[in-house]
N, C-alpha and C positions, 0 to 999 in steps of 0.2 A: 244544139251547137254542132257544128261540122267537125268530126274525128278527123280532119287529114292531117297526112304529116309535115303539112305546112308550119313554118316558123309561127306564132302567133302575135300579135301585136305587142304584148306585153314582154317579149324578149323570151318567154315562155318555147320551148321548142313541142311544136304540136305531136299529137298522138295520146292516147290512152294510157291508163298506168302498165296494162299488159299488152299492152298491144304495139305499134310500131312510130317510130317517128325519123326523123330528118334532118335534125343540128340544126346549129344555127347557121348564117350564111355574112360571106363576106366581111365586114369592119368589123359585125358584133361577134363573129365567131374568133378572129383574131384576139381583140380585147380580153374576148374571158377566159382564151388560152392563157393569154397575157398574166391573169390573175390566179388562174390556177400556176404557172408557172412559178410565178413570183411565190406566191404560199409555198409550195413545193421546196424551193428552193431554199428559204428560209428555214423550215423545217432537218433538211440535211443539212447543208453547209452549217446550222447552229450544232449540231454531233460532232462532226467531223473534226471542227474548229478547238472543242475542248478537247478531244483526247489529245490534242499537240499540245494544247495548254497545262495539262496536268501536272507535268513536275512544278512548273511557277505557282500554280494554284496551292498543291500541298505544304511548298513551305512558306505562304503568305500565310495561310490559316493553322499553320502548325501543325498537319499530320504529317502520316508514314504516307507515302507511297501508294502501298497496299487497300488503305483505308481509304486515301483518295479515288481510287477508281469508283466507290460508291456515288460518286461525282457524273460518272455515265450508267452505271449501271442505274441506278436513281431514276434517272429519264427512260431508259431501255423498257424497266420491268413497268413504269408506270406507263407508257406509250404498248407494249402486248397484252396487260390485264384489261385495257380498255379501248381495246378497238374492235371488237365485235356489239359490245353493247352500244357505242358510240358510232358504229356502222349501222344499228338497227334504229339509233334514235334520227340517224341521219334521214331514215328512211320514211319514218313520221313525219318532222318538222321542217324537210329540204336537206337537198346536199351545201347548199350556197350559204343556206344559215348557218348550218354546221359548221360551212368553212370559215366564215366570218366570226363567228365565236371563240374557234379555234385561235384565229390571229387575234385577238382581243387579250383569251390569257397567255400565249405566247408572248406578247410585248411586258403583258403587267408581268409575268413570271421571270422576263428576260432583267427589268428593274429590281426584281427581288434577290434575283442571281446578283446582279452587279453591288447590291447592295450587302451581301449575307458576308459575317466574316468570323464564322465558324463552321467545322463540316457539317454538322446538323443542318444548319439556317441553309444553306448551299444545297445539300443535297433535297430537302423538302420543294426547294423552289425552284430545283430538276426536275422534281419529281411534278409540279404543276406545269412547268415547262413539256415535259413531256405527256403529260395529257393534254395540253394544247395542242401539239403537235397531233396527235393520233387523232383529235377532231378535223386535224389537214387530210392527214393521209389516209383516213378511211372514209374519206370519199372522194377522193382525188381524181380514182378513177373513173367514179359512176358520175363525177361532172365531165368529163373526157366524153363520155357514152354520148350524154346529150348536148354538147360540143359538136362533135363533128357526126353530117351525115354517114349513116353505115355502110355507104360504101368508100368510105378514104377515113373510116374507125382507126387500122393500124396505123395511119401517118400519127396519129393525134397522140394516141400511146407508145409509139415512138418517141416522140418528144418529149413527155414526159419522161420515159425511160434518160432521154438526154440530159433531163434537168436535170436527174437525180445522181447522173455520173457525172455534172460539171461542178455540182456543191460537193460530191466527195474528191473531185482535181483538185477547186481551188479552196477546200478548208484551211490543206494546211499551209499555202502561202499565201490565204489571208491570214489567219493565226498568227504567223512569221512575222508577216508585214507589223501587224498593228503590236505586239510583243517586243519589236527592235524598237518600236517609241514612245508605249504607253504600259500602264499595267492590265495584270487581266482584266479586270470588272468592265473594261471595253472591248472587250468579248464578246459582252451581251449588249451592252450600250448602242452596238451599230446595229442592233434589232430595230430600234425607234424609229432611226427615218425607214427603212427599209421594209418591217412589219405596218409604218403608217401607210408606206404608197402599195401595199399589198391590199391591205383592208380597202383603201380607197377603190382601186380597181373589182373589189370582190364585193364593195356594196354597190358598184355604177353596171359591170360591166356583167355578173354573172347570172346566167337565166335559170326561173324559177323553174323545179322541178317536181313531177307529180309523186303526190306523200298517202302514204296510208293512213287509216286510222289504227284502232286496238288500243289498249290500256300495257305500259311499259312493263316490261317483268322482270322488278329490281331484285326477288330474291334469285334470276337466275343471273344477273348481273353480279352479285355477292360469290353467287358456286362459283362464276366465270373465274374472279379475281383472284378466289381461293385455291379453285384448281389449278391455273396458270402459272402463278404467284409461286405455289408450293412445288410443283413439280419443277419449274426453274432454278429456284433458290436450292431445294435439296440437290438437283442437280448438277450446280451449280457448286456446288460443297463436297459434292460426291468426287467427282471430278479432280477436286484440289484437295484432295485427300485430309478435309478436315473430319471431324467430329461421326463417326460409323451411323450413331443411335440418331444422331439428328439429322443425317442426308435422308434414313430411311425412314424415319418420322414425317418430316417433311413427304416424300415422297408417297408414302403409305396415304395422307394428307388429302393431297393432293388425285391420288388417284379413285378415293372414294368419292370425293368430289365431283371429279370428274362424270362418273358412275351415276348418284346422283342428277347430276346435269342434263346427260342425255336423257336418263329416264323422263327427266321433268319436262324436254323439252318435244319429245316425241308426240304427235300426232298436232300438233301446233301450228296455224295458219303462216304464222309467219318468227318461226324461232328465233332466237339472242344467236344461239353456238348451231348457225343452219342445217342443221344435220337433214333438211328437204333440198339443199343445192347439194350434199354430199352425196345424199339419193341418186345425183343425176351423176353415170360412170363417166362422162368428159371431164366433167366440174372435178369428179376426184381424181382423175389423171392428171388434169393441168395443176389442182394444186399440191397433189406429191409431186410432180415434177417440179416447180417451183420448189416446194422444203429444199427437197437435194440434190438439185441444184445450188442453193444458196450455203447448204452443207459444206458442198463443195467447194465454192467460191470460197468460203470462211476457213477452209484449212491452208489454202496458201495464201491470202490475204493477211492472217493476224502471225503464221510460220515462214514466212517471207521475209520479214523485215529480221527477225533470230538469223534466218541463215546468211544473210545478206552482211549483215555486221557478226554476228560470233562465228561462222566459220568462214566465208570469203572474207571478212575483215574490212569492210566499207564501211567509211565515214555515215554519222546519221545524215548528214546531207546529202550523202552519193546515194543512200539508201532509201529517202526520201523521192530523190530526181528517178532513181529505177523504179520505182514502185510506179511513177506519172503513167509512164505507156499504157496498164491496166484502166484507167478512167477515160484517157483521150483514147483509147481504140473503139470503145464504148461510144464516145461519140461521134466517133468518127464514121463508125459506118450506122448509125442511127438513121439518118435521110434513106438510103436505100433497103435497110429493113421495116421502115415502115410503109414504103411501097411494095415490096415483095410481100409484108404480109399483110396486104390488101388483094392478091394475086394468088399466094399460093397455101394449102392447108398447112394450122399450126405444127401438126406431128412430122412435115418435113423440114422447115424453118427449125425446130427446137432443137429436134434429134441435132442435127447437122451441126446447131453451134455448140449443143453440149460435148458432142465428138468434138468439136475442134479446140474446145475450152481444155477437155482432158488431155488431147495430144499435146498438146501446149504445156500441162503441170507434170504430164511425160519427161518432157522434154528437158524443162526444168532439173527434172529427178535425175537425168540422165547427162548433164553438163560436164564438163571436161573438169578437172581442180580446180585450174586455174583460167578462169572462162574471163571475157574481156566485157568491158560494158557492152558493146554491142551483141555479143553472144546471150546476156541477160536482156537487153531489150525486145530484140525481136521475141524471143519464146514469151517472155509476157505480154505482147501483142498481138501475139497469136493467141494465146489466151482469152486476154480481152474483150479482139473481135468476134471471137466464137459467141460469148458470154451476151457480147451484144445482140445477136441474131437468136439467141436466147428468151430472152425477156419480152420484148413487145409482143408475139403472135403468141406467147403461152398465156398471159394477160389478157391479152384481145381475148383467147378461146376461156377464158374464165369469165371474162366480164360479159362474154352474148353468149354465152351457155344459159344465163340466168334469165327469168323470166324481167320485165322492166321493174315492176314493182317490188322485183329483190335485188335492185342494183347494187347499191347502198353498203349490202351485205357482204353482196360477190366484192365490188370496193373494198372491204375491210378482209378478207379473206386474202387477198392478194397481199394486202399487205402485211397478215397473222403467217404467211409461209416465207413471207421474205426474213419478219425479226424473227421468227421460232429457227428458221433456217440458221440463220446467221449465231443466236443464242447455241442450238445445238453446237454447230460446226464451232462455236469457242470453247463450248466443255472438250468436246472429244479431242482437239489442240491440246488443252489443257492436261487432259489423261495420258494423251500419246506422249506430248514432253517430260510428263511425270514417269512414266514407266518405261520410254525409249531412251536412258541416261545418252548414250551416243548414236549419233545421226538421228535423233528425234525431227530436226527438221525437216530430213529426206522424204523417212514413214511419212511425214504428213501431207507430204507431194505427192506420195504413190497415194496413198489414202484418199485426198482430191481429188487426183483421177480415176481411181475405183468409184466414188460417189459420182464423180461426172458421168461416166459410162453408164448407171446405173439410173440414174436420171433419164439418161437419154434413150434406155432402153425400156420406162414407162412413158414415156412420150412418143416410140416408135409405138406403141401398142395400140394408139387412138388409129393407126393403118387399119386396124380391123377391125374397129368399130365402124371407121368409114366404107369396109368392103363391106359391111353386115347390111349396113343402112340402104347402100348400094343395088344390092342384090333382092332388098324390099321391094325398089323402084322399079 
C-alpha cells in the first residue's frame, strides 16, 4: 500500500504512524472540526456552568457551601488522575473512539448528575462526568493533528483554543439563563440534545487514526492516580491551612509515588507519564510554559472576582460583565493567531502574549482606587489578548514536537499543564489570601505577573535552541 500523505478513502488521513501525513480536506475536514468542537465545548461550558450554579445546588441538597465545592472539585481531580493513561489508551484504540466514549459517559453521567440528590450521589457522577470529559480532552488535540494539513496546523488549534474561551464566556449566562426559569438538574439535562449531536457528528464525521499496539500498564495507571491525586489533595489542604499530619501525609504519598512511577516507566516503548516526550527539551519548554502560564492566568482569574466586589465594591453582576473581556479577547484575536502561528516560530508568538498577559495583571495591580468600568475593561483585555497569542503556537510546538505515534500522549499532556496549572495557581490564591489578611487581592496580581514573566522567559529560551539547531545546518 502507498505511504503518501494523501487523504485515504476511508476518511483515514494517510501517512504512517511515525511518519507524515496531510489532514483531511475540504467538507470532511470542516465536519470533524465540527465534532471535535462540539465535544470540546461540551466538555468546558458543562465546568464553567456549575461553578455559577453552586450556591442553588448546595441548598437544594443541603450542604455548607464549603462542602459543595467538592461538586467541581469532584470532576477536576477525576478529569487530571486520568488523562495521561486515557491519552495512552487513546493512542491504542483511536483518538475518535476515545472521543466517542468520552461523550457516551458524559451524557450518562450528565443524567446521573441531574438525577443525585445528595452530595455524595452528585459528586461521584462529577466524578464520572469528569472522566468523560478527560476521554474529550486528551485527545482533542491529537484529532486537531490529523484534521488539518501541517501546514495551516496552528489555524486548527486556534480554534480550538477559541472553543474553549467561548464555553468559559457563555457558562455563566447560560447558567443565568436556564436558573431564572428552571432548577439546576437542568444544568445537566441540556447535555442530552447537545452530547447526542456531538456523538452523531463524532461517529459520521471523525477520521480514523493510526493506533499502536503493546499490552496497557494498569499498575502504572494506579501510581498515576495515586501520585496526582495525592499530591493535589494534600496540596490542596496545605494551602487551606487544614490538618499539618495530613497535607504532608498526603503529600509524602504522593511523592513516593511519583518516584515509583518514573522509575517504572523508564526505558519503555511507549510510557503512561511520557517521560520519552519529556526527554525531548522543546516538549519540556513548551509544557512548563504552558504550567505557568496557566499559573498565572489562575491567580487573577479566581483573585479577580475578591477584588472586584470586596474592595471596588461591584455588584456580582458588574463583576461577572468585567470579567467577559478576559474570554472574548481570547477570541477575539484567535483567527489571526492562528495564522501567525502558522508563519512565525512558537518562542516568539508565546513570549510576546505572556509579556502582554502580565503587563496587563501589572496594570491591574497598578489601578487608581477609584478606577471606572472602562479603566477595568481595557487592562483585562489586554490581558486576554496576550493570553490568546499564548496558547495556540505553545500547543502547536508541543503537539509536532512528538513523534505521530505519541500524539495521543502529547494531546493529554497539553491538557495535564493546563488543569495542574490552573489547580496550582488555585492553591497558591488560596495561601496568598490566607496569609496576605490585607490587599491579598493585589499580591495575587503582582504574583500573576511575576508567573507570567517567568513563563514567558522559558519560552524565550527555545530562541536558542533554535540558534543551536541553526548553526548545525
Amino acid at each position: 500500500m502507498s505511504q503518501s500523505a494523501a487523504q485515504t478513502p476511508d476518511n483515514t488521513p494517510g501517512g504512517t504512524p511515525g511518519g507524515t501525513h496531510d489532514g483531511l480536506f475540504g467538507g470532511a475536514r470542516n465536519r470533524a472540526m465540527f465534532a471535535v468542537a462540539m465535544s470540546v465545548l461540551l466538555s468546558v461550558l458543562d465546568y464553567a456552568i456549575v461553578n455559577v450554579a453552586l450556591p442553588s445546588i448546595a441548598r437544594d441538597i443541603h450542604t455548607t457551601a464549603s462542602a459543595a465545592i467538592w461538586v467541581v472539585n469532584a470532576y477536576q481531580l477525576a478529569s487530571v488522575v486520568s488523562l495521561l493513561p486515557l491519552a495512552a489508551m487513546g493512542d491504542r484504540v483511536g483518538h475518535a473512539r476515545m472521543c466517542r466514549i468520552g461523550l457516551i459517559l458524559f451524557v450518562v453521567a450528565s443524567v446521573l448528575c441531574a438525577m443525585s440528590r445528595t452530595l455524595p450521589e452528585l459528586a461521584a457522577a462529577r466524578g464520572l462526568q469528569g472522566f468523560g470529559g478527560a476521554c474529550i480532552m486528551s485527545v482533542n488535540a491529537a484529532l486537531v493533528r490529523f484534521i488539518y494539513p501541517a501546514k495551516i496546523l496552528g489555524r486548527g488549534i486556534a480554534l480550538n483554543g477559541i472553543v474553549v474561551a467561548a464555553g468559559v464566556a457563555l457558562g455563566p449566562t447560560v447558567a443565568a439563563g436556564v436558573l431564572s426559569v428552571t432548577t439546576w438538574p437542568w444544568l445537566f439535562l441540556i447535555n442530552l440534545p447537545l452530547g447526542g449531536a456531538a456523538l452523531y457528528f463524532a461517529v459520521t464525521a471523525l477520521p480514523k487514526t493510526p493506533t499502536t499496539g503493546g499490552r496497557f500498564d494498569y499498575l502504572s495507571t494506579v501510581l498515576i492516580a495515586l501520585s496526582f491525586g495525592s499530591l493535589i489533595i494534600g496540596g490542596d489542604s496545605f494551602a487551606h491551612a487544614s490538618s499539618l499530619l495530613f497535607s504532608l501525609t498526603l503529600l509524602g504519598v504522593g511523592s513516593v509515588s511519583l518516584i515509583v512511577l518514573v522509575q517504572r516507566q523508564r526505558g519503555r516503548a511507549d510510557p503512561l507519564l511520557p517521560i520519552d516526550l519529556l526527554a525531548r527539551l522543546g516538549f519540556t519548554t513548551a509544557f512548563l510554559t504552558g504550567f505557568f502560564g496557566f499559573v498565572s492566568s489562575n491567580f487573577f482569574i479566581i483573585s479577580m472576582p475578591f477584588n472586584l466586589m470586596g474592595v471596588l465594591g461591584r455588584s456580582a453582576v458588574a463583576t461577572g460583565l468585567l470579567m467577559t473581556p478576559w474570554p472574548v479577547a481570547i477570541m477575539a484575536v484567535g483567527p489571526l493567531v492562528g495564522r501567525l502561528t502558522d508563519r512565525y516560530p512558537a518562542a516568539f508568538l508565546t513570549s510576546m502574549g505572556l509579556c502582554i498577559t502580565a503587563t496587563g495583571f501589572l496594570l491591574l495591580r497598578l489601578m487608581p482606587p477609584n478606577p471606572s468600568d472602562l479603566d477595568i475593561i481595557w487592562r483585562i483585555a489586554l490581558a486576554g489578548s496576550g493570553f490568546g497569542f499564548f496558547q495556540p503556537p505553545n500547543n502547536k510546538a508541543m503537539i509536532t514536537t512528538a513523534p505521530l505515534n505519541r500524539t495521543g500522549s502529547a494531546s493529554g499532556m497539553i491538557s495535564v499543564a493546563r488543569l495542574l496549572g490552573q489547580t496550582v495557581g488555585g492553591m497558591l490564591v488560596a495561601l496568598t489570601l490566607g496569609l496576605v489578611m490585607h490587599g491579598g487581592t493585589a499580591t495575587c496580581l503582582t504574583l500573576g505577573a511575576a508567573t507570567g514573566f517567568f513563563a514567558a522567559s522559558i519560552s524565550a529560551s527555545r530562541f536558542v535552541l533554535l540558534r543551536k539547531r541553526q548553526s548545525k545546518h
